[in-house]
C-alpha positions as CSV (number, residue, x, y, z in Angstrom):
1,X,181.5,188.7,-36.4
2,X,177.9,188.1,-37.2
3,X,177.6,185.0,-35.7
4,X,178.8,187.0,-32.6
5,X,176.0,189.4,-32.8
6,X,173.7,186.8,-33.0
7,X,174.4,185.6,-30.0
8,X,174.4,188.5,-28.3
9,X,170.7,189.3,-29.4
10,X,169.9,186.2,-28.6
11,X,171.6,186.3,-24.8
12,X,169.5,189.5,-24.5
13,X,166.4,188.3,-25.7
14,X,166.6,185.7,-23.7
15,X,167.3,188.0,-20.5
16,X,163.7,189.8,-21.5
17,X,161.8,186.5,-21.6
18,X,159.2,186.1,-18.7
19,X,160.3,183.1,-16.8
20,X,158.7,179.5,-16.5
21,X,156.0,178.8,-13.9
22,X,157.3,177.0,-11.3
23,X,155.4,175.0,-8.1
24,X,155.6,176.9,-5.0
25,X,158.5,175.7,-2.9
26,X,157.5,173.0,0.2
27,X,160.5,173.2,3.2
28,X,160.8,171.3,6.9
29,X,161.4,172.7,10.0
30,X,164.6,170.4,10.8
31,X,164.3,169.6,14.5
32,X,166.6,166.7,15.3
33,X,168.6,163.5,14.2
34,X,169.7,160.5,15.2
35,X,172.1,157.8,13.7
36,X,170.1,154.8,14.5
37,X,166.4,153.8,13.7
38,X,165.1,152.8,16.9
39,X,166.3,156.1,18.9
40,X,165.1,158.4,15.7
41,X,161.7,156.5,16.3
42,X,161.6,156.9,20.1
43,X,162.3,160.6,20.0
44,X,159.8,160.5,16.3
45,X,157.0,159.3,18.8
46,X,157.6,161.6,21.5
47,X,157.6,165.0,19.3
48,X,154.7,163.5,17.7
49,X,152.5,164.2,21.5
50,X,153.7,167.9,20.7
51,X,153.0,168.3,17.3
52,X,150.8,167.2,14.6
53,X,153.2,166.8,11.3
54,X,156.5,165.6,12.5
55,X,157.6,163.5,9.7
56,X,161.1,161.5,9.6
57,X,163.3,160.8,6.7
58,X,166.2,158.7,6.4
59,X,169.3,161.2,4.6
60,X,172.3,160.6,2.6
61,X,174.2,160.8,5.4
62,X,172.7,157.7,6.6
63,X,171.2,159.3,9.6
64,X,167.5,160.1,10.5
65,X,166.0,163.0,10.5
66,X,163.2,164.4,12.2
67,X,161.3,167.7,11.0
68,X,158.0,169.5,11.2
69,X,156.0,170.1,7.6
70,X,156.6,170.9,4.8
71,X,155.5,174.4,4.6
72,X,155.7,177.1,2.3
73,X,158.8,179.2,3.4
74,X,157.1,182.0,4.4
75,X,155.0,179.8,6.8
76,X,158.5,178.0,7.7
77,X,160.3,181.4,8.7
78,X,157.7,182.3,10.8
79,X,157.1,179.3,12.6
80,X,160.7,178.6,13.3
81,X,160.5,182.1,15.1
82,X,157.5,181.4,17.1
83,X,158.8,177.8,18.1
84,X,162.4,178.8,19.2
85,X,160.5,181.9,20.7
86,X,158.9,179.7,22.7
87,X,161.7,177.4,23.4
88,X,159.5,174.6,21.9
89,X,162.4,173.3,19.3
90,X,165.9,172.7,20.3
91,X,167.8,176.6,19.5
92,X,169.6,175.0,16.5
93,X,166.7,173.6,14.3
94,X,166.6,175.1,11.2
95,X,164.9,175.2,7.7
96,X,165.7,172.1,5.2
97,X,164.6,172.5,1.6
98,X,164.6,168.4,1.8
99,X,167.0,167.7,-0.8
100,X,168.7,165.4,1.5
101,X,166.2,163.6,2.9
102,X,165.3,160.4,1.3
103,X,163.1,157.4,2.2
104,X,160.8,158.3,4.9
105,X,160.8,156.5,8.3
106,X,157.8,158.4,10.2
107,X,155.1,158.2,10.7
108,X,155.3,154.2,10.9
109,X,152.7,152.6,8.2
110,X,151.5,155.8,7.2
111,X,152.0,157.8,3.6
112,X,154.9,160.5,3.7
113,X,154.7,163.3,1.0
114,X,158.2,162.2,-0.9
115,X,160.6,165.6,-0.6
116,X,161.5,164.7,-4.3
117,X,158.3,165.5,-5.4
118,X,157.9,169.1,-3.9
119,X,160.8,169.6,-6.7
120,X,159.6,172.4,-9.0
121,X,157.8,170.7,-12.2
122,X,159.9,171.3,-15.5
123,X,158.9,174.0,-17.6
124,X,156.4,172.7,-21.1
125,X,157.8,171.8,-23.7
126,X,161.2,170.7,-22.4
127,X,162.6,167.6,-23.0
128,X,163.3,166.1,-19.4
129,X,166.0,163.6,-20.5
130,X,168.5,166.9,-21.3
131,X,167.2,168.7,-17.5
132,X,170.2,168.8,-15.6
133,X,169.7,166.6,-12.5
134,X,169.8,167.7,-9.2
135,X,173.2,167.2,-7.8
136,X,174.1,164.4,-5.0
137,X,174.0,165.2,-1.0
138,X,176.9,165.3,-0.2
139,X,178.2,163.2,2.9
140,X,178.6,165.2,6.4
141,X,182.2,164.7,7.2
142,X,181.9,164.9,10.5
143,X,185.9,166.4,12.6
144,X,188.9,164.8,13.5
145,X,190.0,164.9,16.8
146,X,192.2,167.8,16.5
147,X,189.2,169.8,14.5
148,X,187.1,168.9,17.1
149,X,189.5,170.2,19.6
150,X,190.2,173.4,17.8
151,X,186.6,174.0,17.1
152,X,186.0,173.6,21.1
153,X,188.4,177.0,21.8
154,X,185.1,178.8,19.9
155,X,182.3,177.9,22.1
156,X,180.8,180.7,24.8
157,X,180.8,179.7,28.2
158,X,177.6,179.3,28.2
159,X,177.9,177.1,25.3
160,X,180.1,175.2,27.4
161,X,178.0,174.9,30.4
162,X,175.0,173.8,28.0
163,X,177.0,170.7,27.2
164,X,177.8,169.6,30.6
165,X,173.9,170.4,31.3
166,X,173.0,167.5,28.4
167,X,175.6,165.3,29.7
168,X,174.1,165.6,33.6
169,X,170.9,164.9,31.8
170,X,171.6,161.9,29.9
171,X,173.3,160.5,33.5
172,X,176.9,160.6,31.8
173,X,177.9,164.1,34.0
174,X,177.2,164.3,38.1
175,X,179.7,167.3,38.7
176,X,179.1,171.0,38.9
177,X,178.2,172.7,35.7
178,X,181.3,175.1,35.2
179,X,182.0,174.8,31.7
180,X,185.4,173.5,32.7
181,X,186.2,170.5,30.2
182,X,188.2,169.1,32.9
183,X,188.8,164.8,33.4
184,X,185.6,164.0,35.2
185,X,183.8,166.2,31.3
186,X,185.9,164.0,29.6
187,X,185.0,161.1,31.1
188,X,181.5,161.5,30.4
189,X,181.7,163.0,26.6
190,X,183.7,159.6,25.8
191,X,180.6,157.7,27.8
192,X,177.9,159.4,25.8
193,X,179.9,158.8,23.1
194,X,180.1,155.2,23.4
195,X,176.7,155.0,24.3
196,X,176.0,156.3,21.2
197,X,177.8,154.2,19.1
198,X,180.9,156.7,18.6
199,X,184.2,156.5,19.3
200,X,184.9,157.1,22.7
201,X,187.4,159.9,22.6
202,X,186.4,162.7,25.3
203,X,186.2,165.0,23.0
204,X,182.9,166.2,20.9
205,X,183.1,167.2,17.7
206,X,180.8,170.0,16.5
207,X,177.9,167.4,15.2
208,X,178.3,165.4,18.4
209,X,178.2,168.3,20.3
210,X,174.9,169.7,18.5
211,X,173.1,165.9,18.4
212,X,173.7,165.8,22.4
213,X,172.3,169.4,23.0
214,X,170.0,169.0,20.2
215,X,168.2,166.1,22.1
216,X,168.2,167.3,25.7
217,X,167.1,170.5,24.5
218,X,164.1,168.3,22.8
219,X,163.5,165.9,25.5
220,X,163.7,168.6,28.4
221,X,160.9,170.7,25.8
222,X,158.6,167.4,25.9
223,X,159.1,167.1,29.8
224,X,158.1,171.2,29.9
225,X,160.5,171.5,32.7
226,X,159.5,174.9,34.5
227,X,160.8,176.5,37.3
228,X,157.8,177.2,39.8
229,X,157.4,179.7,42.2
230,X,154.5,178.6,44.8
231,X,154.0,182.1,46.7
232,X,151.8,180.6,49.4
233,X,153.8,177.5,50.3
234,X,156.7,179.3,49.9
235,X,158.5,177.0,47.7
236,X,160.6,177.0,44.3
237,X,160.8,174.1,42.6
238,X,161.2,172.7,38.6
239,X,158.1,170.4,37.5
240,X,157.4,169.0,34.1
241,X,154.6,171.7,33.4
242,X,153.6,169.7,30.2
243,X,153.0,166.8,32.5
244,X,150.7,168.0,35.5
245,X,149.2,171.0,36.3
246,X,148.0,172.7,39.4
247,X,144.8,170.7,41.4
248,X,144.2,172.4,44.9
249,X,145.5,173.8,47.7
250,X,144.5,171.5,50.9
251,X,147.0,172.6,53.9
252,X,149.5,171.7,54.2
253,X,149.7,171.0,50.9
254,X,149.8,171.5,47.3
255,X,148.5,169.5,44.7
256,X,149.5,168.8,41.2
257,X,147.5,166.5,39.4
258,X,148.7,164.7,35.6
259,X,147.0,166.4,33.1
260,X,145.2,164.0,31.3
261,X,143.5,162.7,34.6
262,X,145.6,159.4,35.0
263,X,147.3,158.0,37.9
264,X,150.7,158.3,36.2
265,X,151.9,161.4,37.5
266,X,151.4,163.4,40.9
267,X,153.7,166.0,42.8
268,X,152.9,166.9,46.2
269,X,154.1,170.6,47.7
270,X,154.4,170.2,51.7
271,X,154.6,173.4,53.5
272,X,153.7,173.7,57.6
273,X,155.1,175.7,60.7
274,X,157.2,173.4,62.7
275,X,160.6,172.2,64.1
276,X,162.3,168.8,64.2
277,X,159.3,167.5,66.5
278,X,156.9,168.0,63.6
279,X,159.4,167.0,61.0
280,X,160.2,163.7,62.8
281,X,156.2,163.6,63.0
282,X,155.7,164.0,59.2
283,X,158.1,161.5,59.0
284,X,156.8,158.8,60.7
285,X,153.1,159.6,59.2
286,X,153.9,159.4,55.4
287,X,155.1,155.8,55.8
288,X,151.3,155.3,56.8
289,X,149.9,156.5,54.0
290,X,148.5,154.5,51.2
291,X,150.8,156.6,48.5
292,X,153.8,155.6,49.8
293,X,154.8,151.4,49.6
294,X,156.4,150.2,52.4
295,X,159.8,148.5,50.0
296,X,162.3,151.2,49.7
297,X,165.0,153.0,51.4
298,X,164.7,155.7,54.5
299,X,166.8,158.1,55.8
300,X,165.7,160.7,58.6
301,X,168.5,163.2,59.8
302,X,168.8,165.8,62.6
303,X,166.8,168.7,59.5
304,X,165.6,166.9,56.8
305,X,164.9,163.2,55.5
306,X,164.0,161.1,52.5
307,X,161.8,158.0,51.3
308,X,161.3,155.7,48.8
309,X,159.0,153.5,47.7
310,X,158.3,151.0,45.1
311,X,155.8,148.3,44.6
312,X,154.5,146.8,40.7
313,X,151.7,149.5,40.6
314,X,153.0,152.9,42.6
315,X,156.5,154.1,43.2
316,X,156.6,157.1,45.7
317,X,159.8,159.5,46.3
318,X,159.6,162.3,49.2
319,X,162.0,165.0,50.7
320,X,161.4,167.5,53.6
321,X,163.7,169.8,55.7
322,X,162.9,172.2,58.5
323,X,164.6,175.6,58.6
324,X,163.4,178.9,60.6
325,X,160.9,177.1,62.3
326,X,159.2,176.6,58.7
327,X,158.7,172.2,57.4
328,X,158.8,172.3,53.8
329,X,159.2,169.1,51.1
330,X,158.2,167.4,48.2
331,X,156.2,164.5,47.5
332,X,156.3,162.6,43.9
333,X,154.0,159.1,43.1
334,X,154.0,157.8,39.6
335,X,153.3,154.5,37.9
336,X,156.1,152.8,36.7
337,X,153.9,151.2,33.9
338,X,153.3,155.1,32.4
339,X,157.2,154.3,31.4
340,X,157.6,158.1,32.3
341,X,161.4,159.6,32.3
342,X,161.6,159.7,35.9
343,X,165.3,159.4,35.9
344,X,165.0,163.1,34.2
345,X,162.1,164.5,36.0
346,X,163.2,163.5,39.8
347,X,166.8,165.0,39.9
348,X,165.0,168.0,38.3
349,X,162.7,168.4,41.1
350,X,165.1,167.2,43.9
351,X,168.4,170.0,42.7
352,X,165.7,172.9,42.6
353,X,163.4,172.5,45.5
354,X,164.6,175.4,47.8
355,X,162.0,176.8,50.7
356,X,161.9,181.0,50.1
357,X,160.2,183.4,52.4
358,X,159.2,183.1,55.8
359,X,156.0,181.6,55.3
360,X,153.8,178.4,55.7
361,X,150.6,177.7,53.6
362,X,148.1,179.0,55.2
363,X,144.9,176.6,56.5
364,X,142.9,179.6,55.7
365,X,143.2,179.3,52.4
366,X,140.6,176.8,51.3
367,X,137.5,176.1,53.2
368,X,137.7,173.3,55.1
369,X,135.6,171.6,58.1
370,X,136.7,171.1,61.8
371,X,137.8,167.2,60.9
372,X,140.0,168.5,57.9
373,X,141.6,171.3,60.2
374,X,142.7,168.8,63.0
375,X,144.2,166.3,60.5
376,X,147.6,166.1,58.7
377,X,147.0,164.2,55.6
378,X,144.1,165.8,54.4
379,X,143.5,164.4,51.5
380,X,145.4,161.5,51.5
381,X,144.2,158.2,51.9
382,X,145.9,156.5,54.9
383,X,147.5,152.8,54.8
384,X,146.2,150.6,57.4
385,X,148.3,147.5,58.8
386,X,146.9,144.1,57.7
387,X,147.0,143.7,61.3
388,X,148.1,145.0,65.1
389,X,148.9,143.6,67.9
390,X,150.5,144.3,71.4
391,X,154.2,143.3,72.6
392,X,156.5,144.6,75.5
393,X,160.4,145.5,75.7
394,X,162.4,142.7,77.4
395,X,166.0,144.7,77.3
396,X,167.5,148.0,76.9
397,X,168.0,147.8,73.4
398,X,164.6,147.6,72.5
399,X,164.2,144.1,71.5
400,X,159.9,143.1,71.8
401,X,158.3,140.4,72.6
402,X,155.2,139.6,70.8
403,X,153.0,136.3,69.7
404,X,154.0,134.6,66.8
405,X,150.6,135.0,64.7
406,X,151.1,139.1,64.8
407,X,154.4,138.8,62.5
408,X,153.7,135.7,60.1
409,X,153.7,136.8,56.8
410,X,154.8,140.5,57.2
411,X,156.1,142.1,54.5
412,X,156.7,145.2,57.0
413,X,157.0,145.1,60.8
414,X,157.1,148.2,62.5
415,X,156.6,148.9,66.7
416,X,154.7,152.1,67.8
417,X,153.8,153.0,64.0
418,X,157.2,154.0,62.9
419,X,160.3,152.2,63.9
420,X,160.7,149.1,61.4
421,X,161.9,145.9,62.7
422,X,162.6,142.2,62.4
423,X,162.0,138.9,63.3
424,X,164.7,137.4,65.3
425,X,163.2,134.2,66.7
426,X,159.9,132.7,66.2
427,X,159.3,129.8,68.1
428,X,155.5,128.5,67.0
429,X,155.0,126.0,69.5
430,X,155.3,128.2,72.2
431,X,153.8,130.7,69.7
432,X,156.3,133.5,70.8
433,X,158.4,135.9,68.6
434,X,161.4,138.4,69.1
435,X,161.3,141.4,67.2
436,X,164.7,143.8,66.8
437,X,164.2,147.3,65.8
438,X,166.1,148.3,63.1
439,X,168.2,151.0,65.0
440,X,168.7,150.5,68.7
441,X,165.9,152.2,70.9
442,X,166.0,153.7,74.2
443,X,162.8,152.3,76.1
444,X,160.8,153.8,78.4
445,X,160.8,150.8,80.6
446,X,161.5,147.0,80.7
447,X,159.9,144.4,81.9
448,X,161.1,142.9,85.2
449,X,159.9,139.2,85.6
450,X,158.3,137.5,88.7
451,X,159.6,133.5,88.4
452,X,158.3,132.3,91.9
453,X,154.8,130.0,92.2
454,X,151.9,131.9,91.6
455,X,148.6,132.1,93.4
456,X,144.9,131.2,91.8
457,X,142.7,134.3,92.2
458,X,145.4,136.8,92.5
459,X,144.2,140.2,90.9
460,X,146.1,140.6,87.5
461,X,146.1,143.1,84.6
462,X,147.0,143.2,81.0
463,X,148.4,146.0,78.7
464,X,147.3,146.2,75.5
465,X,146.5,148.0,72.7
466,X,142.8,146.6,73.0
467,X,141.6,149.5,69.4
468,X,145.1,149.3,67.5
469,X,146.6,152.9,66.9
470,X,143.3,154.3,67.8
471,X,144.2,155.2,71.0
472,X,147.4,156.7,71.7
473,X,148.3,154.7,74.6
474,X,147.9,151.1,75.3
475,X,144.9,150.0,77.5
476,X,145.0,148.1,80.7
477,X,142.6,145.5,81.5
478,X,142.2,144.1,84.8
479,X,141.0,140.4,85.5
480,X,141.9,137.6,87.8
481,X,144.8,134.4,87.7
482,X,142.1,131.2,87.2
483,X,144.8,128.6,87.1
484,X,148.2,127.7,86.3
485,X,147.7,125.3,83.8
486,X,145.3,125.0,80.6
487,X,142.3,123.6,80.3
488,X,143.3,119.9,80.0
489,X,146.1,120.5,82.3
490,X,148.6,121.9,79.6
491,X,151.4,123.4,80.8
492,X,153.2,126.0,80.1
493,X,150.3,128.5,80.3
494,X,148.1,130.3,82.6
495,X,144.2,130.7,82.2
496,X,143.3,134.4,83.2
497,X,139.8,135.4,83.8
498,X,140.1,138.7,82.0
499,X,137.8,140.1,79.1
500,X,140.7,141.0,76.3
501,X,140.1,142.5,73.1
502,X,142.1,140.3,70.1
503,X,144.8,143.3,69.6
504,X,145.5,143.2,73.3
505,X,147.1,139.7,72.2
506,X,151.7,139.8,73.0
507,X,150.8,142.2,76.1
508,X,152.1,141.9,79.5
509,X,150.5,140.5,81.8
510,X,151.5,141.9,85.5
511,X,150.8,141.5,89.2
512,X,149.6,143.4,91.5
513,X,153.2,144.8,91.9
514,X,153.6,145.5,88.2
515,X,155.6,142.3,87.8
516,X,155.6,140.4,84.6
517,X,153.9,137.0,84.6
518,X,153.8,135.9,81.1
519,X,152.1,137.3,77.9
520,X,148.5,137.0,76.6
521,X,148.3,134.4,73.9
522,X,145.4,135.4,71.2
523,X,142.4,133.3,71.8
524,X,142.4,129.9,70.2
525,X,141.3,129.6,66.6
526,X,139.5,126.4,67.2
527,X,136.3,126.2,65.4
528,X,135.4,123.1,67.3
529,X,134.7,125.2,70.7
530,X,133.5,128.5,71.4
531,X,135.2,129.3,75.3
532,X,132.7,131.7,77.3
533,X,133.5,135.1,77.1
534,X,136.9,136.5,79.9
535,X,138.3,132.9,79.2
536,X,141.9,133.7,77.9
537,X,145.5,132.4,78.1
538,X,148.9,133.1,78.7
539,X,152.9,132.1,78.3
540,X,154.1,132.0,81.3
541,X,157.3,133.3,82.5
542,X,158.9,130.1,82.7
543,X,158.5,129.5,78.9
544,X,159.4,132.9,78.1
545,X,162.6,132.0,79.4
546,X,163.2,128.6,78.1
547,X,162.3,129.9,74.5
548,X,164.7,133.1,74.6
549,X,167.9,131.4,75.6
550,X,169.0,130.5,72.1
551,X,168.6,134.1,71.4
552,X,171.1,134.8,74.3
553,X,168.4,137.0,76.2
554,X,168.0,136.4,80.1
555,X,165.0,137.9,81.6
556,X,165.4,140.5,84.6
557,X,163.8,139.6,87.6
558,X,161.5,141.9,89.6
559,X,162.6,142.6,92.8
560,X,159.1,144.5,93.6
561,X,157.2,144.2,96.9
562,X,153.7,145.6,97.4
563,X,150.5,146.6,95.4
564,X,151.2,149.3,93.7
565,X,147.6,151.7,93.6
566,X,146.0,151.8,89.9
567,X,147.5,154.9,88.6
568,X,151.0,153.8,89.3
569,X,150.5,149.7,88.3
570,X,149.3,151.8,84.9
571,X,152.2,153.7,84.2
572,X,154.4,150.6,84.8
573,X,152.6,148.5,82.9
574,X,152.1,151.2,80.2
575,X,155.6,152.0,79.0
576,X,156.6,149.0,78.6
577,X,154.1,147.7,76.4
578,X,155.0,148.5,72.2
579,X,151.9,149.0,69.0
580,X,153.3,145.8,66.9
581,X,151.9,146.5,62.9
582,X,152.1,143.9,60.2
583,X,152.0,145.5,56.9
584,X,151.2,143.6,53.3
């Protein structure tokens, strides 16, 4: 009995006795993990251009963790809030006392405060060999699949929609976002899963499911995906806000520049009055400019089209639609070697653009000069072709002809500055070239050919584009028929007394009746002679002929009698006559 009472006192001394002083306690922010190294590193570096003490630790669970600290709890509490406030840290991320975590893994090289040695120092005077240890982590045991299925029938629609959201952003889910876990979901959990390293089952169990929303929700917070609302151009559209930020307005368009002043990121708001005549226009005049390479797909429609772009040093994507009499659209240039997420950011920006209001950006809204006013791609540097030259329609499905030097080497060939086409014949010694357009064209005219003898000093006239696409229309210049042979009696080729300019080079040359004779070779490249100035050359018709026919293309014959006055041999000779571009 009195050995009970002692004890008793000595229980309720003890309960009086003013406790041990212990070290304040250090926690993490937990913000994400990933099973394998290299991933944990990846997404380690990329919350590291967010914040300042993200630090990684490999737990007992064998995966890698990713966290923001330590701190103090107090300071933990409250900066959890702010952060999820702020939708900065994935929703789920919560506060780790780091008993867990074990050898550090971030940053690489660098010292990491050891979570073992925030432990609270043992009281003096106690003998540490007796302190009971702290007990082991014990192992996350993740679901079966029939847990996993049972713990699905909990989750919100919302929840639900969430996860087909970081599947569509991981490229594993391309349906609509109904939180139905239908067989297309299914199909892309088990991807994700096996992309992972999981077994592919179709079905997420709850730490799958919170990894997979976990990361997009951290990936898509790094990106600072925000929906804009552009009240002047009259556009919505998502943009990665922690990327670029607004530049200038310069109608009719928009600029967003990347934030740090590099040439890795740019987005491009177009906003203008105008129907399918000004779209088509827009069309054709982005594949001049210098932002957009010429390698890449195209695809115009009746309302809207789209280009692509890609070369080793600028990639270029661009959409624009017409509606209410309104041209709206979106233009993106990056460089691949930034190694920016693009597969994230562009379907972002392509499934929200929409056009709201019935309003254009107005040109009043920045000062600008008469020049910038008149001009379309203010702004914007334009792409000039390496070089032009002329070339005329032989049939009704648009196929050119056009001198073999215009098309060597072309890594782009396009006729009047926007229909693309290739080389179907190139015949050097003759120095001719057929050109195809890509999709079948309806010409304005075709030229009729006169094969009977000619006579010396008949008046003849070429049309050219003399200035390249300087001058909306080609140019004709009139001169006279010197001889039917060169100058050491070659033949094949006509010597013209006619001043020509070198892009007049592939034009026409006609009668008096607006006949064809032959085409204007360029001048001879010779360094050897210098010819006096109006002495040029041309195919004749007879060649023409003789070098088509393995093509399969038989020239028309004119039937034409009588001079035809200037303005009329000028319209003739005019729409038949093409703007042939080489591009590098």
């Amino acid at each position: 009995m009195l050995r009970l009472a002692l004890v008793i006192l000595a229980l309720a001394l003890a309960l009086h006795l003013p406790a041990p002083a212990t070290a304040q306690e250090q926690v993490w922010i937990q913000i994400e993990a990933k099973p394998a190294l290299a991933p944990a590193e990846e997404r380690a570096t990329a919350w590291s251009t967010m914040f300042d003490n993200v630090q990684g630790f490999i737990a007992g669970t064998g995966w890698h963790v990713i966290s923001l600290g330590p701190y103090s709890r107090p300071e933990a509490e409250a900066r959890l809030a702010e952060l999820k406030r702020e939708n900065l840290i994935p929703a789920d991320s919560f506060i780790s006392d780091g008993a867990s975590y074990d050898a550090p893994f971030w940053p690489v090289g660098a010292p990491v405060e050891d979570p073992a040695a925030t432990a609270p120092e043992a009281p003096t005077g106690t003998d540490t060999a007796t302190t009971q240890a702290a007990p082991e982590p014990v192992p996350v045991i993740d679901e079966s699949p029939e847990q996993a299925r049972q713990s699905e029938t909990v989750l919100t629609q919302d929840e639900r929609e969430l996860i087909q959201t970081a599947l569509k952003w991981f490229g594993h889910y391309d349906s609509t976002i109904d939180g139905a876990f239908g067989r297309g979901t299914r199909a892309s959990m088990a991807a994700w899963q096996e992309a992972m390293g999981y077994d592919p089952t179709g079905v997420l169990t709850t730490l799958q499911r919170n990894t997979l929303v976990a990361n997009y929700q951290a990936e898509e917070a790094s990106l600072g995906l925000t929906t804009l609302t552009e009240p002047e151009a009259g556009i919505e559209i998502t943009i990665p806000s922690a990327l670029v930020a607004f530049d200038h307005y310069e109608p009719p368009f928009v600029h967003f520049t990347a934030k740090d002043g590099s040439d890795a990121l740019r987005i491009t708001l177009i906003s203008q009055p105008g129907e399918q005549a000004a779209l088509y226009g827009l069309y054709d005049t982005l594949q001049t400019l210098a932002i957009m390479p010429v390698t890449g797909p195209r695809e115009r429609g009746e309302r809207s089209f789209t280009l692509r772009g890609d070369s080793a040093t600028l990639s270029s994507a661009a959409y624009a639609e017409t509606a209410r009499g309104l041209v709206k659209g979106w233009i993106v240039t990056w460089n691949p070697a930034a190694g920016l997420p693009m597969d994230r950011i562009l379907p972002a920006i392509e499934a929200s653009f929409r056009g709201i209001g019935d309003r254009a950006l107005d040109p009043g809204i920045v000062p600008m000069d008469g020049a910038t006013k008149t001009g379309l791609l203010s702004g914007l540097e334009v792409r000039k072709p390496r070089l032009t030259a002329s070339g005329f329609f032989l049939d009704a499905t648009g196929r050119v002809l056009t001198t073999a030097d215009a098309v060597a080497q072309c890594r782009r060939i396009t006729l009047d500055g926007g229909t693309d086409a290739t080389v179907t014949l190139s015949d050097t010694a003759t120095g001719l070239a057929l050109l195809a357009p890509s999709a079948p064209l309806s010409p304005p005219a075709v030229a009729e050919f006169q094969l009977a003898p000619d006579r010396i000093g008949a008046e003849i006239a070429v049309a050219g584009y003399s200035y390249g696409d300087a001058l909306p229309a080609p140019v004709l210049t009139f001169g006279t028929l010197a001889a039917t042979e060169g100058l050491q009696g070659e033949t094949g080729i006509k010597r013209l007394a006619l001043a020509a300019l070198p892009g007049d080079a592939g034009g026409p040359v006609v009668d008096a009746t607006g006949a064809v004779l032959g085409m204007l070779l360029p001048a001879p490249s010779s360094g050897a002679q210098v010819l006096p100035d109006g002495v040029t050359f041309a195919a004749t018709a007879q060649t023409i002929a003789t070098a088509l026919a393995p093509a399969g293309l038989t020239l028309a014959q004119s039937a034409r009698q009588g001079a035809l006055p200037p303005d009329d041999l000028a319209a003739v000779a005019t729409k038949m006559t093409v703007l042939v571009s080489c591009w590098d």
